[in-house]
N, C-alpha and C positions, 0 to 999 in steps of 0.2 A: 369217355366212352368211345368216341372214334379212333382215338387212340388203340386201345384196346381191340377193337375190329380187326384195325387194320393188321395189328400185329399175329392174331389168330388166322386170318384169310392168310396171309401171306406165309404164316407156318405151315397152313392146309396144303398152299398149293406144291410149296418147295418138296412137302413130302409126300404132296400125293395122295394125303389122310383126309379124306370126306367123313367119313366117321368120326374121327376123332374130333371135326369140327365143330358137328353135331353135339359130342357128348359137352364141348366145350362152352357151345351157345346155351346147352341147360342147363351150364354148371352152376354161369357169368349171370345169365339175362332173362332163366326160369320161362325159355320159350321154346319153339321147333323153329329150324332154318327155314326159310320162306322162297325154297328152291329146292331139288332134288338133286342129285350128284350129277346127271349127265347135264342140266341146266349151269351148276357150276363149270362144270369144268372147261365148258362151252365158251362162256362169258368171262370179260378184261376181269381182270384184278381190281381195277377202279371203281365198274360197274358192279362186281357183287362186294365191295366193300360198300356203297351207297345202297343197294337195294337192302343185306343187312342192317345198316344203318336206322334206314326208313324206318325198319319192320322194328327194330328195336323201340326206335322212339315214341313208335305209335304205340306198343304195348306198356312201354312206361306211364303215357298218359291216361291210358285208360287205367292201371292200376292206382294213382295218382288221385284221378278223380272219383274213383270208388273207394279210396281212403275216407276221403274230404267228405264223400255224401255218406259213410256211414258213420263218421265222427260229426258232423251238423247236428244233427237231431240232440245228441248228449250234449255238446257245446251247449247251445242253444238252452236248454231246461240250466244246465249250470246256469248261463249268465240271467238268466231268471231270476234263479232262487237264489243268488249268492255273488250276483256280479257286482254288489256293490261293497262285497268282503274282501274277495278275491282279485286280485290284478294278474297273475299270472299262475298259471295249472301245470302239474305234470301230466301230459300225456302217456300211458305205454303205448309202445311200438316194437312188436318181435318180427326178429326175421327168423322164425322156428328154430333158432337154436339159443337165443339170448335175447331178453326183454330191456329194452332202454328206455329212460324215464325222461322223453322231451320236456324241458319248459316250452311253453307257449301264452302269449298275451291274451289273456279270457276274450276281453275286449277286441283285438284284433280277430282273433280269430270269428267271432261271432260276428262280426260285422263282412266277414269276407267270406263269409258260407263256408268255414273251415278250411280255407285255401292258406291259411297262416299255419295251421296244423303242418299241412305238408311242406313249405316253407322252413317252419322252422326244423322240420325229422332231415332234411336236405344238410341245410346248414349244421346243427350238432353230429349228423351222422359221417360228412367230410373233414368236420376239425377234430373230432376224436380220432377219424382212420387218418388223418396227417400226424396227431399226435403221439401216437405208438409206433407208426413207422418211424419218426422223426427221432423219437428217441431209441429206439432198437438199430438206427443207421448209427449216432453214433459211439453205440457201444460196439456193433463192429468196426468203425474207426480207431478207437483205443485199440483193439484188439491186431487189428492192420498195422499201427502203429508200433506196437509191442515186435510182430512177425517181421516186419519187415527191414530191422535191422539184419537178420540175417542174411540179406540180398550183398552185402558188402564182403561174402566171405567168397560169393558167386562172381565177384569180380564185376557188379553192377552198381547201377548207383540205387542207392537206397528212397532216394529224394524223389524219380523220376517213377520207379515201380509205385511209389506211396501215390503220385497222382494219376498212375493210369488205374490202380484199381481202387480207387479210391471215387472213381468216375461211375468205375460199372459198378460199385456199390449204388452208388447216385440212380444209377437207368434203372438197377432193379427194386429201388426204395419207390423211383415213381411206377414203374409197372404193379406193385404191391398197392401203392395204395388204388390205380383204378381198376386192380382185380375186386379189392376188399369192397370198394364203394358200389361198387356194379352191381356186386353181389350182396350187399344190404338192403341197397336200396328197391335192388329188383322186387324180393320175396317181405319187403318191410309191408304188416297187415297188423289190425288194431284188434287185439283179444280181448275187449270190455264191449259192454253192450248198456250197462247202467252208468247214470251220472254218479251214484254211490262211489263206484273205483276211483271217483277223480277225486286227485290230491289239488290242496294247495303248495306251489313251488312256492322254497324258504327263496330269500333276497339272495340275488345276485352279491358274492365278497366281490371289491373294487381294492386293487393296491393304492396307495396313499401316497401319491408320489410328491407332490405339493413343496416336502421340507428337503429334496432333493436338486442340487443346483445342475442347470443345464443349458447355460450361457455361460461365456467370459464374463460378462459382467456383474453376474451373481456370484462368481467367485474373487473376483476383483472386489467388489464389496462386503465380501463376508466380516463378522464382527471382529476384531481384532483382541488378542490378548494384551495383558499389560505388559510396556517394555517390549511389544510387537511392533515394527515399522512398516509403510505400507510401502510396498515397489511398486513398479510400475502398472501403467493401465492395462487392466487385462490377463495382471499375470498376478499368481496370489499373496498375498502379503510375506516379509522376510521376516525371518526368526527372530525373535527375540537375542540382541547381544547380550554375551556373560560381562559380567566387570571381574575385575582382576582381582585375584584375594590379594590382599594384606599378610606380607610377614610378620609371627608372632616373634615381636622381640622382649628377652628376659633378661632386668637386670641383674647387676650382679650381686649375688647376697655375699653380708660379711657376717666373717667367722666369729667366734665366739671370745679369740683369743684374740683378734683385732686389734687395731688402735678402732676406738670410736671414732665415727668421721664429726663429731660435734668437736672436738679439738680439745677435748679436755685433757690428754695424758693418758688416762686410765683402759682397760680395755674396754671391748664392748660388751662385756658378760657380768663388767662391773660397774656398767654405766646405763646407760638406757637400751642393754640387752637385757637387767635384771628379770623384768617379766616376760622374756622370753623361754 
């Protein structure tokens, strides 16, 4: 959020756009500047980035705590009548253009005057906007990566363009998300007024990582196959050696017209080839 201040006051002043400041702080923080233009333009950069600041902060928490106390009352009748069904509830929370379906801990929440409510629309509401940033950055990386071989036909290095703008992708992946976050959270308000709306949240899925080795020494002792030899400590066991085939050797068959090899004189077609 200071982040974001500072980088709006600081675009204000370079251009001189008092208005545009204006329209910016209702875009972001669904407030009015807590100064007039000739007070701006008067005062350090330092000083009305803190005095914005303040003014921000202070309106967040008031919005914050009038979440919490209109969602108590429903919490509360919930964990009444069903908090020993329920362990943890979907919340909705729109910020008038899209409704998001918080989990939150029935439990927690009721014990903490719905301050868990807001706790957790904070936390789901900045790991979803890291999440779509996060993946929308690098599919313009692929895309940078693709472009950017053609910097070698420009007589540049291809390597070094890839990391400068591969940077400012970066600065404006973070400026994204504390536009997106500012601006959820500011205008985030709870459109149910009955405990009826409230859901129960299905079980958290957990990945099963358990049968997955992540030591040298689980792989050092993994099970071995047959005809597998174990190497060294730490390092994973060695292949199985081949054994050598055997040549197929065929003796030599006798003819028909032969001498019999029994010694008799006779051939072998007329000796103990007859049933041949």
């Amino acid at each position: 959020m200071y982040d974001l201040i500072t980088q709006l006051v600081e675009q204000a002043e370079s251009d001189k756009d008092y208005e545009g400041l204006v329209m910016d702080t209702l875009k972001y923080f669904s407030m009015d500047l807590p100064m007039d233009e000739e007070t701006f333009m008067a005062t350090k950069t330092e000083k009305n980035i803190d005095l914005i600041f303040d003014a921000v902060v202070d309106n967040y928490k008031r919005r914050m705590d009038k979440m919490a106390q209109v969602a108590n009352p429903v919490v509360q009748q919930v964990f009444e009548r069903q908090g020993a069904i329920y362990e943890n509830i979907l919340v909705p929370i729109t910020d008038g253009k899209r409704t998001y379906n918080i989990p939150v801990n029935l439990k927690q929440a009721a014990e903490s005057q719905s301050k868990e409510v807001v706790r957790s629309f904070e936390k789901a509401i900045l790991l979803h906007t890291i999440d779509e940033a996060w993946k929308e950055n690098l599919r313009e990386l692929d895309d940078l990566r693709t472009s950017v071989q053609n910097a070698s036909y420009e007589q540049k290095d291809p390597l070094l363009i890839y990391k400068l703008e591969s940077y400012n992708l970066f600065k404006d992946m973070v400026l994204t998300i504390n536009r997106k976050t500012c601006t959820t959270l500011m205008r985030g308000q709870l459109p149910f007024r009955e405990p009826e709306s409230v859901r129960q949240a299905a079980p958290e899925k957990r990945q099963d990582y358990s049968r997955y080795r992540t030591t040298k020494d689980d792989v050092g002792h993994q099970p071995q196959a047959p005809g597998q030899t174990q190497g060294r400590p730490g390092q994973p066991p060695m292949p199985p050696q081949e054994r050598p085939v055997q040549p197929v050797r065929v003796e030599q068959k006798i003819g028909r017209n032969d001498p019999c090899p029994c010694g008799s004189g006779k051939k072998y077609k007329h000796c103990h080839g007859q049933n041949q």
